[in-house]
BATORLO-252153 format. One line per field, with one value per residue (C-alpha): residue in three letters; residue number from 1; x, y, z. Coordinates in pm, 1 decimal, padded with zeros to 6 digits. Each point is the difference from the previous one (the first is absolute). Layout:
REM residues N
r: (ALA	...)
k: (NUM	...)
x: (X	...)
y: (Y	...)
z: (Z	...)
//
This chain:
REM residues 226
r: (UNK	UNK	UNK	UNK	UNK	UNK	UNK	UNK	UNK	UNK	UNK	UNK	UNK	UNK	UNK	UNK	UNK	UNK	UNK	UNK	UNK	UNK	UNK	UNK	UNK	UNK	UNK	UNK	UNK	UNK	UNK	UNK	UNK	UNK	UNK	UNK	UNK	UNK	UNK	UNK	UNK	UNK	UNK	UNK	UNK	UNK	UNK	UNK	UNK	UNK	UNK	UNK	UNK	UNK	UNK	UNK	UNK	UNK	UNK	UNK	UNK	UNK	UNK	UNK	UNK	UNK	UNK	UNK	UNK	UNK	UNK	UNK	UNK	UNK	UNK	UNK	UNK	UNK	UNK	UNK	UNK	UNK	UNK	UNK	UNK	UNK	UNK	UNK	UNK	UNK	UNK	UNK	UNK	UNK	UNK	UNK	UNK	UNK	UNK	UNK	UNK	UNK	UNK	UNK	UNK	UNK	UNK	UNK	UNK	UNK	UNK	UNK	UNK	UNK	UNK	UNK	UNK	UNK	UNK	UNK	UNK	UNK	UNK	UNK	UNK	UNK	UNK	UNK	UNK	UNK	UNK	UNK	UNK	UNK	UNK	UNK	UNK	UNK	UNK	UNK	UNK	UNK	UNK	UNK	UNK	UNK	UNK	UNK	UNK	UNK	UNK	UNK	UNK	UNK	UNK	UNK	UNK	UNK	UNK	UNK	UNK	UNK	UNK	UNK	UNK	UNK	UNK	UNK	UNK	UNK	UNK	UNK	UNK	UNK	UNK	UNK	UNK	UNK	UNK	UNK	UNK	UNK	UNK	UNK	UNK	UNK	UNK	UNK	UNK	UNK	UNK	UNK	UNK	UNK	UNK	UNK	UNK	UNK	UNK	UNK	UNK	UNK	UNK	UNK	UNK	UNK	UNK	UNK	UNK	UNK	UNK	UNK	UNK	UNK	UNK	UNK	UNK	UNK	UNK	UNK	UNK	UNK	UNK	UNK	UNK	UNK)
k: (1	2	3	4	5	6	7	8	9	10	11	12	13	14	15	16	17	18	19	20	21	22	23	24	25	26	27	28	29	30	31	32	33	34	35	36	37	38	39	40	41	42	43	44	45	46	47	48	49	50	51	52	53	54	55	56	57	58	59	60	61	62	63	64	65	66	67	68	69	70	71	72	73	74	75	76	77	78	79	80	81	82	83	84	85	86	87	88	89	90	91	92	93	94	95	96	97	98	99	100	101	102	103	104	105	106	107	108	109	110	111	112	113	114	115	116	117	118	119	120	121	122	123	124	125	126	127	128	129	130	131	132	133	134	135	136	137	138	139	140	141	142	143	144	145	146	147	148	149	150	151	152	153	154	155	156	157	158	159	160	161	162	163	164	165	166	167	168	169	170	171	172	173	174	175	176	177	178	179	180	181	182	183	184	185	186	187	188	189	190	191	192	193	194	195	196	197	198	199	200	201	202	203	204	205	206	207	208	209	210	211	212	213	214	215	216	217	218	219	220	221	222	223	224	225	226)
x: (-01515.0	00210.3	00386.9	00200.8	00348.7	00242.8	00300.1	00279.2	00272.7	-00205.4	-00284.3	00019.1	00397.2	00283.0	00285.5	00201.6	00205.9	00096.9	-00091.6	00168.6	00306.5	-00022.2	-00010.7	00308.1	00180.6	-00043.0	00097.4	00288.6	00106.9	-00111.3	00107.9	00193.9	-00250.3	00096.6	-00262.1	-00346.9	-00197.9	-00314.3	-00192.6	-00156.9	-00333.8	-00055.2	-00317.4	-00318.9	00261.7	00118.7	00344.3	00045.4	-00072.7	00192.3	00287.7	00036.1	-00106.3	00380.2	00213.8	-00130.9	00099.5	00290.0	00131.6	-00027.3	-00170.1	-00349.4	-00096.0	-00143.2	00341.6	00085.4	-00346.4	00044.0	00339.0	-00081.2	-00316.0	00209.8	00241.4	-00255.8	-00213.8	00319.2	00060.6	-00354.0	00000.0	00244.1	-00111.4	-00322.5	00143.4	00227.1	-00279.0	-00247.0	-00323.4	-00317.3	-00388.5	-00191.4	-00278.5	-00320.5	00133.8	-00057.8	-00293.5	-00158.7	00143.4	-00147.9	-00336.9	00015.7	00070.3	-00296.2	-00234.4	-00027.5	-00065.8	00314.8	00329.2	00349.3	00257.1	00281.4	00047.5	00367.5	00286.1	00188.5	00148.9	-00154.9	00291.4	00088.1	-00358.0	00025.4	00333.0	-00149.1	-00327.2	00162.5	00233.9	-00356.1	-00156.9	-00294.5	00116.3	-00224.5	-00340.4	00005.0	00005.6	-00003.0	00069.8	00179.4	00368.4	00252.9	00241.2	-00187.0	-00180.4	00128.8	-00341.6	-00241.2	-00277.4	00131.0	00080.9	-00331.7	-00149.0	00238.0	-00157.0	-00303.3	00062.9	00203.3	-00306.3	-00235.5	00220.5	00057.7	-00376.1	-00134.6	-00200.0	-00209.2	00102.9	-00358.3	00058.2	-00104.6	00200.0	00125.7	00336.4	00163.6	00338.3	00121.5	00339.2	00189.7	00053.7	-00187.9	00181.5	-00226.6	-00326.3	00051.0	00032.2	-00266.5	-00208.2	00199.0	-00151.4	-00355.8	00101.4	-00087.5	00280.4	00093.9	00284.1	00229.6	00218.2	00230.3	00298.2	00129.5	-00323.7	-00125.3	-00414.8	-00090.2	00177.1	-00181.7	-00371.6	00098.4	00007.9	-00339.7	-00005.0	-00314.7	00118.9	00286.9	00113.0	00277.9	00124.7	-00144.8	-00079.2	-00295.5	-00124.9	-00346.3	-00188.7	00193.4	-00099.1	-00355.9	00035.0	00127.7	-00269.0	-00304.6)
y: (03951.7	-00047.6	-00006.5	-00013.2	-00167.8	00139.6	-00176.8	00214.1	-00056.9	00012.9	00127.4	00320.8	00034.2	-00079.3	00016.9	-00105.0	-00278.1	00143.1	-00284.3	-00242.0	00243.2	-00038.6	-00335.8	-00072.7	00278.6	-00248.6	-00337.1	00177.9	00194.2	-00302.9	-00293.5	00113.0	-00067.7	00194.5	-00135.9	-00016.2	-00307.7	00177.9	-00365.6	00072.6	00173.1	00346.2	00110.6	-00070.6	-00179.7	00056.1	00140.8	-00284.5	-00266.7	00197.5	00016.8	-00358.1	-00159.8	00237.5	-00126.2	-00341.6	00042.2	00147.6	-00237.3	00179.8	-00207.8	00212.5	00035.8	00271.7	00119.7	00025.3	00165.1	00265.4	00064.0	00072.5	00216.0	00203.5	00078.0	00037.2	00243.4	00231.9	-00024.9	00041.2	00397.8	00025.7	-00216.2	00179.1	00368.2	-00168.3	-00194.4	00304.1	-00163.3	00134.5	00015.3	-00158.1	00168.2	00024.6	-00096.5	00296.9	00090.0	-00301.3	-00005.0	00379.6	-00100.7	-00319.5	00158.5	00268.5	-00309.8	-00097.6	-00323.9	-00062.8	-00150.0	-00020.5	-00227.3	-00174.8	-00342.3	-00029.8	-00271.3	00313.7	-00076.1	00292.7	00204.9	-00024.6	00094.6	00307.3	00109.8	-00024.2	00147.7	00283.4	00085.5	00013.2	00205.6	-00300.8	-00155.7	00218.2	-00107.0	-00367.4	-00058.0	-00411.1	-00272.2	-00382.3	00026.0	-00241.0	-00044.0	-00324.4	-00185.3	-00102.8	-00033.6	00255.3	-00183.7	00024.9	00359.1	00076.7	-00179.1	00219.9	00301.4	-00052.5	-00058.2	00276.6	00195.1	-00107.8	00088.9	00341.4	00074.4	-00204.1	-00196.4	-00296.3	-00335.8	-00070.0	00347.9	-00064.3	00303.3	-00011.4	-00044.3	00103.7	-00121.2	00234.6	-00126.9	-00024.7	-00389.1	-00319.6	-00079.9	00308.3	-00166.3	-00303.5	00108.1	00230.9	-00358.6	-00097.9	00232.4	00014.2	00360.7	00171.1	00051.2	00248.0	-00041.2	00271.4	-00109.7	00300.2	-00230.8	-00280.5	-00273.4	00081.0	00111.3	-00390.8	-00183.0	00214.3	-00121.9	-00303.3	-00012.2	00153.9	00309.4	00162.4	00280.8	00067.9	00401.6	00107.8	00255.0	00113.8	00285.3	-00178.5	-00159.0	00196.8	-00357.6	-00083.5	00331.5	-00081.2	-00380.8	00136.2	00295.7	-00274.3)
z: (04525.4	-00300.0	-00065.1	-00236.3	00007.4	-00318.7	-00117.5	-00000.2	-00304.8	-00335.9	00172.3	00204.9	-00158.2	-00250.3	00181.1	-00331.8	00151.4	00298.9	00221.5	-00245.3	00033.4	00349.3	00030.2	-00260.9	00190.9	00354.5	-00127.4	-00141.1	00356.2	00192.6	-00240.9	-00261.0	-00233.2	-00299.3	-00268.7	00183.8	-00207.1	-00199.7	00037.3	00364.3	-00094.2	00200.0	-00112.8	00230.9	00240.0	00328.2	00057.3	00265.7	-00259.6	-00289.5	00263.0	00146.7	-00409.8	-00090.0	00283.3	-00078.7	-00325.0	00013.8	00283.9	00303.5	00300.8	-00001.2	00415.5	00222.2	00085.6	-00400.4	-00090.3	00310.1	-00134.1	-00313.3	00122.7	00146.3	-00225.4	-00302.8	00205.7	00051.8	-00379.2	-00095.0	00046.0	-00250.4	-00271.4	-00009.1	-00010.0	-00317.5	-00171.0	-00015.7	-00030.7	00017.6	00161.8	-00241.8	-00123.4	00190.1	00296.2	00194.0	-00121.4	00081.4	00346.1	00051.8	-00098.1	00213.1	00269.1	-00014.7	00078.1	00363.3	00016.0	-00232.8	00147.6	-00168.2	00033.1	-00178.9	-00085.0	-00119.7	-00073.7	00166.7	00330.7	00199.9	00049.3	-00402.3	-00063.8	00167.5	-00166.9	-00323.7	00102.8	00210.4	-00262.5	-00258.3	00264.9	00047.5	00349.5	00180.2	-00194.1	00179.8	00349.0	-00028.8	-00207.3	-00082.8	-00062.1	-00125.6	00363.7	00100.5	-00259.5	-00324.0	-00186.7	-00128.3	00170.0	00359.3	-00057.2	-00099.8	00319.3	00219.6	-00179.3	00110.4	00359.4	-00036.2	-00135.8	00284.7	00243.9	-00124.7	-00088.9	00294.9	-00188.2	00135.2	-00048.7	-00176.6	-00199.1	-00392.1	-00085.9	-00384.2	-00093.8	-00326.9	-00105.9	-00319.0	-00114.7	-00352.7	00014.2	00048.6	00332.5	00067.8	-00117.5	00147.6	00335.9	-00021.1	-00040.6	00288.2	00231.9	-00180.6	-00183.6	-00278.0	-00245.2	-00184.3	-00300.4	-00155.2	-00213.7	00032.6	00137.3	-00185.6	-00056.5	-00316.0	00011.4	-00172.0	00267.1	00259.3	-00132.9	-00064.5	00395.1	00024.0	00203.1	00103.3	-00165.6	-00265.6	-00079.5	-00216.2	00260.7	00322.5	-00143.4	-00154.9	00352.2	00023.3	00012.3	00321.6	00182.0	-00129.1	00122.9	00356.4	00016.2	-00054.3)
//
């Protein structure tokens, strides 16, 4: 069996700041926080970590009460910011997810900073959600490596694969949070630097496999059809 875990912002979308807008749009309602800081990363990060790093920063006592709070009230807002930001399916994305799933011993998932339910507003409203039945989500853990551990359990479960199951795994993602949790879990990864990392910063991380957009990912339906 192989499976293949995609990132989702930079990789399988641009959602042109909507999550961003989503966020600033929370601390405000929540907080009054009318100038979100730009100096908490976002890219390759989960939204857990990118939401308790700004209340810590901007003073506000970061706890599981605070971080369900603001959940909440950036899921409702969510919606919105993406039918305002217009972003887009970037390209090759559903081509490659077509021919994927044409072989049967292929398995797709999602392994995403997202919290689950903010995943699949931005996937629904791309019209992806329904490809990917499991994945590793940003509601628990704040680091890439955990979620990428929770995607495969999630995997096994959903495939019913054996604990002793050498099944491949293939992490494709836009940033080298991506790569290096691919190595977490013993992956092959795939870079596209059609977010925000620049293509020299993704090999300097050494992924198995570097392509400019996934339109150009015929060598990892080759790797996955050996």
């Amino acid at each position: 069996m192989k499976v293949c875990f995609f990132d989702i912002d930079g990789t399988l979308i641009l959602s042109h700041g909507a999550g961003y807008q989503a966020f600033a749009r929370a601390f405000r309602d929540l907080y009054g926080v009318t100038d979100l800081t730009r100096d908490v990363p976002f890219a390759g990060r989960s939204d857990r970590a990118i939401a308790l790093d700004l209340m810590t920063l901007h003073g506000i006592e970061a706890t599981e009460d605070t971080w369900h709070e603001f959940q909440e009230v950036y899921l409702a807002t969510l919606p919105e910011t993406l039918v305002a930001c217009d972003g887009q399916v970037l390209p090759g994305v559903e081509a490659l997810i077509a021919q994927l799933q044409t072989m049967d011993d292929v398995g797709l998932g999602l392994l995403t900073g997202n919290v689950i339910r903010g995943a699949e507003a931005k996937l629904t409203h791309f019209g992806l959600w329904h490809h990917f039945a499991f994945g590793g989500y940003g509601d628990i853990h704040p680091h890439r490596d955990d979620i990428a551990r929770s995607a495969v359990l999630a995997a096994s479960d959903h495939l019913k694969l054996a604990r002793n199951d050498d099944s491949r795994l293939v992490v494709i993602g836009d940033t080298v949070h991506d790569i290096t949790c691919a190595r977490a879990i013993g992956a092959y990864a795939v870079a596209v630097p059609t977010g925000f990392t620049p293509m020299d910063e993704l090999r300097a991380a050494n992924p198995d496999l570097a392509v400019e957009t996934l339109e150009d990912a015929q060598a990892l339906v080759d790797w996955l059809a050996e």
